[in-house]
N, C-alpha and C positions, 0 to 999 in steps of 0.2 A: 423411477427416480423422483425423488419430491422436489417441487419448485424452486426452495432456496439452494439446492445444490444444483440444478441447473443452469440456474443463475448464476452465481457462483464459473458453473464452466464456460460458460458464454463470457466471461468475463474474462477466462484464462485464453480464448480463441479467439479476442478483440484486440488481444496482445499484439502480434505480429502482425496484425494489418494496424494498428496504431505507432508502431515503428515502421514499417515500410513507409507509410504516407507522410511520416517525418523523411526521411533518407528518401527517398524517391521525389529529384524536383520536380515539379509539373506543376500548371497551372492551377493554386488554390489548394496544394496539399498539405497545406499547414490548418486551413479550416477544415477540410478532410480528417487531418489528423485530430483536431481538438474535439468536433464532432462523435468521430470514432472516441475518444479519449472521456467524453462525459456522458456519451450512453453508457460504457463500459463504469464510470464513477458511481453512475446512479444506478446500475444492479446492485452495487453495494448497499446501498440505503436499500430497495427493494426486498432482496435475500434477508436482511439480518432481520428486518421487520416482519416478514412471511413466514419469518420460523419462528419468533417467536410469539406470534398472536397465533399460530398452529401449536404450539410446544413441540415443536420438531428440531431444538435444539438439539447435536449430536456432536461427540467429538469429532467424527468423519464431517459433519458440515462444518463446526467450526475450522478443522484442518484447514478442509478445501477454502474456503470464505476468505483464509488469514492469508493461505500461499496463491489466492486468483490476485488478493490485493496487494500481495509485496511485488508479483509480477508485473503486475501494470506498472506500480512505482519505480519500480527499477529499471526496467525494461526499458522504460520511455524518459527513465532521468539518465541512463546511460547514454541512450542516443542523442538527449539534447547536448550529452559531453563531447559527445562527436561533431553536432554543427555548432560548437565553443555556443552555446547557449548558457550553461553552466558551470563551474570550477569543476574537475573532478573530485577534488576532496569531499565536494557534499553530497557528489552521490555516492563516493568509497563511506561517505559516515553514514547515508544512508540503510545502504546493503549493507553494513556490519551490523546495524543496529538490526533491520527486518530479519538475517538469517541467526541472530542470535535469540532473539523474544520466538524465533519458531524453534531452537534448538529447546528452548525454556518448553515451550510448548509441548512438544514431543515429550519430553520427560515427564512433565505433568500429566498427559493422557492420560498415563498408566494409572493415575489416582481421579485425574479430576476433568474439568474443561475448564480451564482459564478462560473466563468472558473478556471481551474489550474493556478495559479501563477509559474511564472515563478521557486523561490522558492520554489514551492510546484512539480515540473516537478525535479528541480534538488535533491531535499527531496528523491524522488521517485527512480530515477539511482542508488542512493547512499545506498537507502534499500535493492534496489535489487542484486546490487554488494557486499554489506558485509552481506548477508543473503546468496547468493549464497558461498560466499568466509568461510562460518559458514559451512555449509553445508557441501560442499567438506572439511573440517578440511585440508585447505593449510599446505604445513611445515614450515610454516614463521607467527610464533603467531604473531609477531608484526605488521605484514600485516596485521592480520585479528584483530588487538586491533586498529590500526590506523583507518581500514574502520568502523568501531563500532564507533568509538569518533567520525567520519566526519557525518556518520551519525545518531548521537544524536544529535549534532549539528544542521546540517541541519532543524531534525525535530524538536526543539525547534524554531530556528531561523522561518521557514515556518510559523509554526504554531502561534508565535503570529505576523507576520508578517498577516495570516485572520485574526485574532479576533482587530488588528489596522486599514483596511482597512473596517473590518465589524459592526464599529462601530453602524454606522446608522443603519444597520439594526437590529444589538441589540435593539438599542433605540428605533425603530419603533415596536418593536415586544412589549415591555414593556408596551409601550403607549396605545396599542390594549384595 
């Protein structure tokens, strides 16, 4: 197995121990959990950079890469919906957006690999900064209502920013 896809699964196995130590009270699990939650942030940087200074970009890495990072994000903005950290509506717009750009994806395979849009890079900062900034419950709500709005934003803006560039490949999958 090459690096960046290991990474990558290590990322998808930091999942459930970074919702546990959310939902599990004890003393100091919430540092626990952020902890857990930006080692797991920073394989992403790692991996994506590891393959491609190797050229071991691959549609299987990017797969795995795309769905270790919608799990963390979802995973863990779901359970912050649980200890009312966040509206659910923004993690329901989340996960609509993340399992629809992998629906894009999947279709795409078949022709190509959809890279990270730049858009989709800054989508990504912006989840992880106000899922982190959820997490740690800052003393400054409007801190953590501002990164929340940036990144709802973002991932609307990203997300039809694929499905306008992935036009074709819609069209070609229809055609099949």
């Amino acid at each position: 197995m090459q690096a960046p896809n290991a990474l990558s699964l290590i990322r998808v196995a930091l999942v459930p121990l970074v919702v546990l130590a959310l939902l599990v009270d004890y003393p100091g699990h919430l540092w626990v959990a952020a902890a857990l939650f930006v080692i797991a942030s920073l394989t992403d940087l790692l991996d994506g950079r590891i393959a491609r200074s190797s050229g071991n970009v691959t549609v299987f890495g990017t797969f795995i890469d795309s769905l270790a990072d919608k799990l963390l994000i979802c995973c863990t903005l779901i359970a912050l919906v649980g200890m009312d950290r966040v509206w659910s509506w923004v993690a329901m717009v989340v996960v609509a957006r993340e399992f629809a750009v992998t629906g894009l994806r999947l279709v795409a395979a078949q022709d190509e690999v959809i890279a990270a849009s730049r858009s989709g890079k800054i989508k990504m900062v912006l989840q992880v900064v106000a899922v982190l900034a959820l997490i740690l419950n800052t003393r400054y709500p409007l801190l953590n209502d501002v990164l929340v709005i940036l990144m709802v934003i973002a991932t609307v803006v990203s997300g039809v920013e694929y499905f306008v560039n992935g036009r074709r490949h819609l069209a070609s999958s229809v055609t099949r």
